[in-house]
C-alpha positions in Angstrom: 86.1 87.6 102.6 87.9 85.8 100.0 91.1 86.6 98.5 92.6 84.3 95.4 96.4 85.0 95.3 96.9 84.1 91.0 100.2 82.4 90.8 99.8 79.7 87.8 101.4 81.4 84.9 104.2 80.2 83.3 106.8 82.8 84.5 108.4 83.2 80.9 110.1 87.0 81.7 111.7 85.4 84.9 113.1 82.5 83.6 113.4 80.5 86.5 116.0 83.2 88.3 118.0 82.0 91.1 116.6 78.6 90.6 112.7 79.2 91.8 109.6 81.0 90.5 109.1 84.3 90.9 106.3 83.6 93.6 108.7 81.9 95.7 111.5 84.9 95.9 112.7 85.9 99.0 111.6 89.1 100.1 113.0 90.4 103.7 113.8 86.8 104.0 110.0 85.5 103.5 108.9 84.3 100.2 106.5 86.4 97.7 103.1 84.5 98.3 103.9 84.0 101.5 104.3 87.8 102.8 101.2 88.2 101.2 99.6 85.2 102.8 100.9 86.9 106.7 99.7 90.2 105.8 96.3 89.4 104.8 95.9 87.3 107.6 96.6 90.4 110.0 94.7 92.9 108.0 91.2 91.3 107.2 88.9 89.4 109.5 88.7 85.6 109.1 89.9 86.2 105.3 89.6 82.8 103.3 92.9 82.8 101.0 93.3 80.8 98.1 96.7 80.2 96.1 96.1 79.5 92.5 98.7 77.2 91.4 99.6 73.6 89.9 102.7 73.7 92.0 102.6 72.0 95.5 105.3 73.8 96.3 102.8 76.9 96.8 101.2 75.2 100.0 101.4 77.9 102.6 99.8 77.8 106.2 96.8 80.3 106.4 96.1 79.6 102.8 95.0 76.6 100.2 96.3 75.7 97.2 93.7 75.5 94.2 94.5 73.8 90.7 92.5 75.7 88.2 89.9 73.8 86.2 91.5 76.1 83.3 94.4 78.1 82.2 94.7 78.9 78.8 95.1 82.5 78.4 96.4 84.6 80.8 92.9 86.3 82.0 92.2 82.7 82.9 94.4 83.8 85.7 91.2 84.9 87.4 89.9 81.9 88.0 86.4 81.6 87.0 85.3 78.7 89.4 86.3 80.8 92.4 84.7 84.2 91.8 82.2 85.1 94.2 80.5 88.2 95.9 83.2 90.1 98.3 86.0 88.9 96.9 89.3 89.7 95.8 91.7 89.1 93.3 96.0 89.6 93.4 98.8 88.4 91.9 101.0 86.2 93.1 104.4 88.1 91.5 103.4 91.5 93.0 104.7 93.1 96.4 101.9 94.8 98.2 102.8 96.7 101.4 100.4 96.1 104.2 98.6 99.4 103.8 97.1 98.8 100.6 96.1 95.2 101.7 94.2 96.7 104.6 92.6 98.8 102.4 91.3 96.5 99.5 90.4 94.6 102.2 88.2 97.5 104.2 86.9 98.0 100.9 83.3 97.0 100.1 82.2 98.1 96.5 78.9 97.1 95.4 80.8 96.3 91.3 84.0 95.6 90.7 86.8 98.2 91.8 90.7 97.9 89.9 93.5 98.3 92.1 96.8 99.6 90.4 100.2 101.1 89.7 101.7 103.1 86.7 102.5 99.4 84.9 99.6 96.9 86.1 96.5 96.0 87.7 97.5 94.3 91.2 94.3 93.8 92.5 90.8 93.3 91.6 88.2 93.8 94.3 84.9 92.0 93.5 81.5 93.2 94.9 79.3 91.5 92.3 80.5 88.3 90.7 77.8 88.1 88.0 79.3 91.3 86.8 82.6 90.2 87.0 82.1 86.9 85.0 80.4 89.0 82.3 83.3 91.4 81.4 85.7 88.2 81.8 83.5 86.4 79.2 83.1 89.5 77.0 87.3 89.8 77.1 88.2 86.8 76.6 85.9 85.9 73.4 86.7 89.0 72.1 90.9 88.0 72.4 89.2 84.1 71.3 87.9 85.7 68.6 91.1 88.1 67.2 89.5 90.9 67.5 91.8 92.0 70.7 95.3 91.6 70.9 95.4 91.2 74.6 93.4 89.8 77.5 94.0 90.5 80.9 93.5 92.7 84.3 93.9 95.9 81.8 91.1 94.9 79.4 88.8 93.7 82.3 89.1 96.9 83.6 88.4 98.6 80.2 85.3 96.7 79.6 84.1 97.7 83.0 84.3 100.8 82.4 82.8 100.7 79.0 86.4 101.8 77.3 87.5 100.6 73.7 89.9 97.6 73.9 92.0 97.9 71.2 93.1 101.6 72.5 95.3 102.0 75.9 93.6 102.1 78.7 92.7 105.8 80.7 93.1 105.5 84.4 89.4 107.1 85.5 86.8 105.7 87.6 87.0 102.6 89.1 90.6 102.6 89.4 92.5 103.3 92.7 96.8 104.5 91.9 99.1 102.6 94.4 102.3 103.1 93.0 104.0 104.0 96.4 102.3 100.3 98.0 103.4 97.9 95.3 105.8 96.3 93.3 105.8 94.1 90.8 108.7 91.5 90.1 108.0 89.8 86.7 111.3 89.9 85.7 114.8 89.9 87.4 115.7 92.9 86.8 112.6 94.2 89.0 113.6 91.9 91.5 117.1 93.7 91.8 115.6 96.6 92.1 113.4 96.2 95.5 
């Protein structure tokens, strides 16, 4: 199974904190992506792990480093080029706890299935990529095109569920809540407070 760990964004709300990116911050000692990186690797079978990044300093063993054809908005964080059947996307700034990664990876829906907490999407678990790259396309010319404001894991997940995109989005099918397994650190503030 493949797993593309998006960490090419431009890190704006962190600020370059303590001197590295967000992705890089220690975490019991062990940097972001690289936790993640070790607990996939003892959670799923023969998992294929991709960093997304310009950055060689995101070269971790167990994982390649991929330098996205494009990166213009921040849904291009999903990185078109790699989507495939039985994959999975997270995010490089988020801390998952090993239980949730065993489960997105034991996971085997036949669409897409959204992966979340009460602030974000975390994860996005891929079962059929042509449907995946049509509600990317569908987002992102919609944001192209004005008539969203945003376009990112949220909105993906709207479309997919056939939700209006200018409203907030209702948690409902297709989303699993796993508040108590993740944390996000865009900021450092949040990174205080793990």
């Amino acid at each position: 199974m493949r797993f593309v760990i998006m960490a090419d964004g431009q890190g704006t709300r962190w600020n370059n904190y303590m001197g590295v990116p967000k992705h890089l911050a220690l975490v019991d000692g062990e940097p972001v992506i690289g936790r993640t990186v070790r607990l996939l690797q003892e959670v799923a079978e023969e998992p294929e792990i991709i960093i997304t990044s310009h950055d060689p300093r995101y070269e971790f063993e167990g994982a390649v480093r991929h330098e996205p054809e494009n990166n213009i908005y921040e849904i291009d964080r999903f990185t078109k080029e790699l989507v495939c059947d039985d994959m999975c996307f997270l995010y490089g700034d988020t801390i998952y706890d090993r239980k949730v990664l065993a489960a997105i990876a034991e996971s085997h829906p036949d669409d897409i299935l959204f992966y979340g907490n009460s602030k974000s999407v975390v994860a996005v678990r891929i079962g059929d990529a042509e449907l995946f790259r049509e509600h990317f396309d569908r987002v992102r010319t919609l944001f192209v095109d004005g008539t969203i404001e945003k376009c990112k894991g949220w909105q993906v997940y709207q479309s997919v569920t056939g939700q209006d995109l200018t409203q907030k989005p209702v948690i409902g099918d297709k989303f699993v809540l796993v508040d108590e397994h993740t944390t996000d650190i865009n900021t450092p503030e949040e990174y205080r407070n793990i």
